[in-house]
mmCIF file of the C-alpha atoms, coordinates in Angstrom:
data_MODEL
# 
_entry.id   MODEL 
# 
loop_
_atom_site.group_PDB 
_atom_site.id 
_atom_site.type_symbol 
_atom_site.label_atom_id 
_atom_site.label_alt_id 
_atom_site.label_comp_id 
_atom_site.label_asym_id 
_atom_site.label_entity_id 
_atom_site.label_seq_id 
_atom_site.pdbx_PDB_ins_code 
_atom_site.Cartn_x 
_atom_site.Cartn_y 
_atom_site.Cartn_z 
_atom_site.occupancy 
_atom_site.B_iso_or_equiv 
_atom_site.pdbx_formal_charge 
_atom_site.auth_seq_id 
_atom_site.auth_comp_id 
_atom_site.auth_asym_id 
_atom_site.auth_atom_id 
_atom_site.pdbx_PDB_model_num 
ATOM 1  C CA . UNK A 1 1  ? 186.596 14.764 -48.750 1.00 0.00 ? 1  UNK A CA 1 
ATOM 2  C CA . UNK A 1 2  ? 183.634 14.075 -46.149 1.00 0.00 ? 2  UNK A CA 1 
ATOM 3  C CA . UNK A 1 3  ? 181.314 11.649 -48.077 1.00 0.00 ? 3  UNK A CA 1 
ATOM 4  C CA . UNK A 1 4  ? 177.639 12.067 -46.718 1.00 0.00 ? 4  UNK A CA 1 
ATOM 5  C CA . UNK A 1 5  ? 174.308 10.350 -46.708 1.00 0.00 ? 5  UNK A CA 1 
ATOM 6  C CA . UNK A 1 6  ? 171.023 12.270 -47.181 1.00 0.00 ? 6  UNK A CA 1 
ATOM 7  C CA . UNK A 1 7  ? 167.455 10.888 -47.099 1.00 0.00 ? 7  UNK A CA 1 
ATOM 8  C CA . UNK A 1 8  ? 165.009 12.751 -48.947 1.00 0.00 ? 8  UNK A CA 1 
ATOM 9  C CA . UNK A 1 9  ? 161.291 12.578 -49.690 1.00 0.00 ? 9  UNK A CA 1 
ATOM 10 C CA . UNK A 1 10 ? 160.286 13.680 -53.259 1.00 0.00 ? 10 UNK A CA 1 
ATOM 11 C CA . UNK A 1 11 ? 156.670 14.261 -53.969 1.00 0.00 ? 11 UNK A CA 1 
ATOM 12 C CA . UNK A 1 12 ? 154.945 15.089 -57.247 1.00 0.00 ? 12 UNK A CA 1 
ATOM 13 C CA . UNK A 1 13 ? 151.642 16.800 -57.947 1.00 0.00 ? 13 UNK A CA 1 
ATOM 14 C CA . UNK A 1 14 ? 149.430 15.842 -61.563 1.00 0.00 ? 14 UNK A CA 1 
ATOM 15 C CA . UNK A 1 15 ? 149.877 18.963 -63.634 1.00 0.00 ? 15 UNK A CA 1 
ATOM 16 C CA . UNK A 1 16 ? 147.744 18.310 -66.512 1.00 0.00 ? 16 UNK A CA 1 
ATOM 17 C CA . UNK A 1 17 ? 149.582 15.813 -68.136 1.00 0.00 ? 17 UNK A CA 1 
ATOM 18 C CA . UNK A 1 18 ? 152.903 16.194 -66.486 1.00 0.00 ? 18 UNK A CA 1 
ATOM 19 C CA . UNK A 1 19 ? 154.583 15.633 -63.320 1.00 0.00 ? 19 UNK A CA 1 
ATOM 20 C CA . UNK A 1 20 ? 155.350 18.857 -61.182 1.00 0.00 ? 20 UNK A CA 1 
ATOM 21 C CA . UNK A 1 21 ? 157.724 18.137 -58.178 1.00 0.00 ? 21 UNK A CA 1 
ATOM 22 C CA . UNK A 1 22 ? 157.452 20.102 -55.247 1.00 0.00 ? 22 UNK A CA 1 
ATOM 23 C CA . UNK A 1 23 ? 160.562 20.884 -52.450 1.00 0.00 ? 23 UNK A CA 1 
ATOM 24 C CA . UNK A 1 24 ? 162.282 17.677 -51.153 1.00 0.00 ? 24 UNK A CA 1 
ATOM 25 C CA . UNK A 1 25 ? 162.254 17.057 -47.759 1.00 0.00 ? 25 UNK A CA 1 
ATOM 26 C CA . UNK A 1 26 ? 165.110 15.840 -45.597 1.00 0.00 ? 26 UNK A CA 1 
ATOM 27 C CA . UNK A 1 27 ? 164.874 13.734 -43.155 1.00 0.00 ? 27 UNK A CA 1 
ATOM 28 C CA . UNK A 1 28 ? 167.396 12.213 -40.261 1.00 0.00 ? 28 UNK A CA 1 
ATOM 29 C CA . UNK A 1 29 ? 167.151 8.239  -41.369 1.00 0.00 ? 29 UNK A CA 1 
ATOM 30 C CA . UNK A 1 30 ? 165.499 5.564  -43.594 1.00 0.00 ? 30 UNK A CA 1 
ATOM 31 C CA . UNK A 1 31 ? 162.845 4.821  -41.729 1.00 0.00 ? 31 UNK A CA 1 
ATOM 32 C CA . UNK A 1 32 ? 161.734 8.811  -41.016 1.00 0.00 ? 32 UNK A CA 1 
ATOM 33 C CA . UNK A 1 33 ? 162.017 9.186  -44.746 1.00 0.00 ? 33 UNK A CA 1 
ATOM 34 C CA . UNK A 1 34 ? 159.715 5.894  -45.310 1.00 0.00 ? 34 UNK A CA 1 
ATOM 35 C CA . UNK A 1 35 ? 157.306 7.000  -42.479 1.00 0.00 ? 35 UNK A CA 1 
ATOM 36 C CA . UNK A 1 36 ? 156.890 10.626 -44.094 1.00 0.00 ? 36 UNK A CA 1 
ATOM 37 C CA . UNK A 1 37 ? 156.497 9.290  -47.622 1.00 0.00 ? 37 UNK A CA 1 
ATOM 38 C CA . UNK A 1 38 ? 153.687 6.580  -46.355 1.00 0.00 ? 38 UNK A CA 1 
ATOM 39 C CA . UNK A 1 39 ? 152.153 9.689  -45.332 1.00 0.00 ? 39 UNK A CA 1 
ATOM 40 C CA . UNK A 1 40 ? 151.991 12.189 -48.199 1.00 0.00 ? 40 UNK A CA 1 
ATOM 41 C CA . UNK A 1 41 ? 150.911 9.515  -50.314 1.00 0.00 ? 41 UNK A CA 1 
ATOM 42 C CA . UNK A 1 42 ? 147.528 9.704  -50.595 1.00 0.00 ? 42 UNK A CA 1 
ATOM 43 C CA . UNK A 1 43 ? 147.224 13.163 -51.634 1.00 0.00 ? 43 UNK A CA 1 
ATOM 44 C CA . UNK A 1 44 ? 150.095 13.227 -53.915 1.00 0.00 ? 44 UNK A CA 1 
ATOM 45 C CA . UNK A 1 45 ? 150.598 11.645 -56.948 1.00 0.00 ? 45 UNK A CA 1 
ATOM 46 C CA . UNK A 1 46 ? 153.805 10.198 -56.569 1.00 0.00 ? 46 UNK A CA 1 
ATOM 47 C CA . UNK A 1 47 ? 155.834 9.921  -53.733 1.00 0.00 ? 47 UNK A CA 1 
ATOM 48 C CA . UNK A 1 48 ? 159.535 8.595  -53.878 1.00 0.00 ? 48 UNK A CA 1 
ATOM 49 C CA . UNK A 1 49 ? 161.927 7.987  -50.770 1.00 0.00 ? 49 UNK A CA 1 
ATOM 50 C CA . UNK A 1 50 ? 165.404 8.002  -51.245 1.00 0.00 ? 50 UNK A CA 1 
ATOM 51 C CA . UNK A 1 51 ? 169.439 8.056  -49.926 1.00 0.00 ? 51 UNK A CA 1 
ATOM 52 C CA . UNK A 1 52 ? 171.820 9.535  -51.792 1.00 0.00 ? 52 UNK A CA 1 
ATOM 53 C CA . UNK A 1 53 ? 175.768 9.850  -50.813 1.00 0.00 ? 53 UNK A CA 1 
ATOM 54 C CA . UNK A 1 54 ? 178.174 12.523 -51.738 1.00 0.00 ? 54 UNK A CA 1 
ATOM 55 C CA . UNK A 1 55 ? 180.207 15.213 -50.811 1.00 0.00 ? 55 UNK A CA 1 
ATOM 56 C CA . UNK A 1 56 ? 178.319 18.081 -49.749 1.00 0.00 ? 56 UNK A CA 1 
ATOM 57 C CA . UNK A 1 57 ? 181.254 20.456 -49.869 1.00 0.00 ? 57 UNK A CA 1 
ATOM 58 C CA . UNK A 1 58 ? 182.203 20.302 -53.241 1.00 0.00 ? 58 UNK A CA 1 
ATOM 59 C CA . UNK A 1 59 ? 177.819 19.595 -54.112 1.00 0.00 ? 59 UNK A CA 1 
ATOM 60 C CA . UNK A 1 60 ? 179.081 16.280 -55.732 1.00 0.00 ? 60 UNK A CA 1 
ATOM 61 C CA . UNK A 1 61 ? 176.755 13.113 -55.200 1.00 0.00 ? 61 UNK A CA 1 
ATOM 62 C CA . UNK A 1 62 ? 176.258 9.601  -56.700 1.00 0.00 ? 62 UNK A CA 1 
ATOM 63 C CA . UNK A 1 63 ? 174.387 9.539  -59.548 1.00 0.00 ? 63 UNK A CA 1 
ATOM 64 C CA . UNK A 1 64 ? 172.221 6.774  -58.909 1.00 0.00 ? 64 UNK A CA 1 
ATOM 65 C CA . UNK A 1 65 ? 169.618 7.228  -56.016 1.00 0.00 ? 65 UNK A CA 1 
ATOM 66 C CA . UNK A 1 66 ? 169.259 4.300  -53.503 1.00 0.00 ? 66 UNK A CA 1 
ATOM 67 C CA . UNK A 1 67 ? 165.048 3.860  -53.699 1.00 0.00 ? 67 UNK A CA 1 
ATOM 68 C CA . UNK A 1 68 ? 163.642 2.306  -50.644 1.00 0.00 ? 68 UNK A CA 1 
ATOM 69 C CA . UNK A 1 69 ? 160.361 3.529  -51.449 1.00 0.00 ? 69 UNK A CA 1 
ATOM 70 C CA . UNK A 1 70 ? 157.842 4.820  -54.218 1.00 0.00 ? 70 UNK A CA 1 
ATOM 71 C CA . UNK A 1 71 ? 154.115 4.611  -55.027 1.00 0.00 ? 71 UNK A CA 1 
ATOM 72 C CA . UNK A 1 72 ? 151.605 6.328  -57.614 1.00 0.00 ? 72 UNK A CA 1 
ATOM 73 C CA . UNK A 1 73 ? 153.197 8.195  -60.799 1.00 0.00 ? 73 UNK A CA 1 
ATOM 74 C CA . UNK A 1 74 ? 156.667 8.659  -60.916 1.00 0.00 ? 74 UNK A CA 1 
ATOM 75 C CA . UNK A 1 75 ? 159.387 10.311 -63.496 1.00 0.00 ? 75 UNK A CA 1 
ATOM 76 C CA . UNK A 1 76 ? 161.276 7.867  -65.534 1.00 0.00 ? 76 UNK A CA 1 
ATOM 77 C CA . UNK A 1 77 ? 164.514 8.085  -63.523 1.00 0.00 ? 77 UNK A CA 1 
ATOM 78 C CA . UNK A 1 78 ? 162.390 6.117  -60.646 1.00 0.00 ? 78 UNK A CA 1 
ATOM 79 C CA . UNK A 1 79 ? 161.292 3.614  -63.119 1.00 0.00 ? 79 UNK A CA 1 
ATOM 80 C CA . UNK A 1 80 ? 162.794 -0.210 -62.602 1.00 0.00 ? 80 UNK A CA 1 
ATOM 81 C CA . UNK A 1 81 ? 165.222 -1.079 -65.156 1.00 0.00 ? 81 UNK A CA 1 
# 
């Protein structure tokens, strides 16, 4: 078992009153992830950076997300607490 870390960048659009996300995007580190978030911001929504480790052979990752940035409107499992 290879255990992984991905960064991804999650952007949502307003749809009516809900949240619609659109296709993560990957990136190679933290700070490309942070950098590409800063700038979809301000025509999206919400955007949320994130890591997340796994396993990618057997498609099994943590649970909890490791958030290292998010602005605007945001599902529930991005909420503090």
């Amino acid at each position: 078992m290879t255990r992984e870390t991905i960064f991804l960048v999650q952007a949502f659009v307003a749809k009516g009153k809900d949240l619609r996300a659109e296709t993560p995007v990957a990136c190679q580190s933290a700070d490309a992830a942070r950098r590409k978030a800063e700038k979809l911001a301000p025509a999206k929504a919400g955007v949320v950076a994130f890591s997340t480790s796994g396993d990618a052979e057997l498609g099994e990752y943590d649970d909890e997300p490791v958030v290292f940035f998010k602005t605007g409107l945001l599902p529930s499992q991005f909420e503090d607490g």
